[in-house]
C-alpha positions, 0 to 999 in steps of 0.5 A, a space after each residue: 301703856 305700862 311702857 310708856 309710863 316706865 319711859 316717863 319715869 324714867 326721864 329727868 329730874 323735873 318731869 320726874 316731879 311732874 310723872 309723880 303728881 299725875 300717876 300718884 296723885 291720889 291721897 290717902 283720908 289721912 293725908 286728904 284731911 291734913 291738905 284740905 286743912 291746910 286749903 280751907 282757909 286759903 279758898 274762903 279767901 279766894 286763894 288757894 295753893 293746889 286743888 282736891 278733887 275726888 281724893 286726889 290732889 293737882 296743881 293751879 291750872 293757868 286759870 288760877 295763874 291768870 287770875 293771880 296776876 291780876 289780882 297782884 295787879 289790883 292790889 298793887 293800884 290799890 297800895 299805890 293809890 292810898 300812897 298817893 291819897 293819905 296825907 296825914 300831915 298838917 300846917 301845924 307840923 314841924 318839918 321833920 315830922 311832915 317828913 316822917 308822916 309821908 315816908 311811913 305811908 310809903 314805906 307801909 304800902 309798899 310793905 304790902 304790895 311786896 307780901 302780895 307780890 311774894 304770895 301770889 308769885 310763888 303760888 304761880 312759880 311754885 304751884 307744881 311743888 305745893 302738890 309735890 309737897 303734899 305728895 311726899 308728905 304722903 309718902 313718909 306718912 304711909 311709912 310711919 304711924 302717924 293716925 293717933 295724932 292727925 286729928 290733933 294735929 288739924 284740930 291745933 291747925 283749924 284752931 291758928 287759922 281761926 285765931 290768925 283770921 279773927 284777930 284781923 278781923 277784930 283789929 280791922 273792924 275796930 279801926 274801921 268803927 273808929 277812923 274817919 275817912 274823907 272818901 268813901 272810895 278810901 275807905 274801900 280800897 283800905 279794906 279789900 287791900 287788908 282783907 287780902 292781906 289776911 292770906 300772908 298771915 294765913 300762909 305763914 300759919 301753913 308754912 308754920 304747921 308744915 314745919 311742925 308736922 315734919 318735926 313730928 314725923 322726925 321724933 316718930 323716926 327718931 323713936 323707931 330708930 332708938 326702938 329697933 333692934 339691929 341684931 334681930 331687923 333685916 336690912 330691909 328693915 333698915 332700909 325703910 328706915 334710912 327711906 323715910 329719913 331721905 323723904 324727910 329731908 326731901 320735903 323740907 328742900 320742897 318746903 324751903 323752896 316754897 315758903 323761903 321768901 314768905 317766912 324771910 320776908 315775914 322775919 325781916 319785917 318783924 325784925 325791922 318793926 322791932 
């Protein structure tokens, strides 16, 4: 058996990644507290990156995948249907502003279906790499002390999701008491597309926290770098040190590869709004 896992190790890059999420997969509380932070809010929704298990971690299963695809599917019927159903023009209007009120509808659900598209596809393409993330964010955390400000950290983090979630909840909900529709059918399809929508904002609140939670792994290694003594460390000393900055940078290659799409589309979108 150990020979066979040596063999599997030792293979290539890609089924290096896959070995590692099935012999190391299982997360220490520390850890399992930040990943289950991180899902919550993504499984009240209905969607999730990876699933816990038994204090262990694993990839989306083909089940996930299927479901995912049609629900980029439904959503995407859905954008297309209200494109085709909004009209907020009238007779009174002039010809550029006729013009104006039908490109912007347009243009505002396509919007939507391109997050969608963008969430659910990397979810699918990148579902091995969200386990491998929380894996290497693992190994760096078994490295250096970071158990006097976990609580904190997913305490901030459950304190973005709820204020993302509410202020949709609340912004949607005002407009719903408000607008009236001509068909109820409308009605629906506008708020199932918004209350999915609510997990772009939700991924970018991971995406977010992620980043700031290797930033603070960075300023632990930085202080132990500044606090060692070189004359009286070992090599070995400094070679942990030296492994826990490539496990660093690793993780941010991993989350830049998963959540490059989102943040740029979420950048140029604010961007173009402004």
């Amino acid at each position: 058996m150990k020979n066979i896992q040596q063999i599997l190790v030792k293979n290539n890059n890609s089924s290096n990644k896959f070995t590692e999420m099935l012999l190391e997969n299982r997360l220490d509380k520390e850890v399992e507290r930040i990943a289950f932070s991180f899902n919550l809010p993504l499984n009240l929704l209905l969607f999730s990156k990876y699933r816990l298990k038994y204090n262990r971690i694993y990839p989306n299963g083909i089940k996930y995948d299927i479901y995912a695809f049609f629900c980029t599917l439904f959503l995407g019927v859905l954008c297309f249907y209200r494109i085709f159903t909004l009209d907020m023009t009238n007779a009174s209007m002039s010809y550029m502003e006729r013009a104006i009120l039908t490109v912007v509808p347009i243009l505002f659900f396509t919007i939507y279906f391109i997050g969608f598209v963008i969430v659910f596809v990397s979810d699918i393409v990148y579902k091995d790499n969200n386990v491998l993330l929380i894996l290497t964010i693992q190994t760096i955390n078994r490295s250096i002390s970071f158990s006097k400000t976990v609580h904190s950290f997913n305490m901030w983090t459950h304190i973005s999701f709820a204020t993302v979630i509410l202020v949709n909840l609340i912004t949607r909900g005002t407009f719903y008491l408000t607008c009236r529709y001509s068909h109820i059918s409308e009605e629906i399809s506008d708020i199932v597309r918004d209350f999915s929508f609510v997990t772009t904002d939700v991924n970018m609140v991971i995406a977010t926290r992620i980043i700031i939670l290797l930033k603070q792994y960075i300023d632990l290694w930085i202080k132990a770098i500044l606090t060692t003594n070189v004359a009286q460390e070992t090599d070995l000393y400094c070679q942990k040190l030296f492994g826990v900055y490539m496990n660093i940078i690793k993780a941010y290659k991993i989350y830049r590869k998963v959540f490059q799409a989102l943040v740029s589309f979420d950048f140029y979108i604010f961007h173009l709004i402004i």
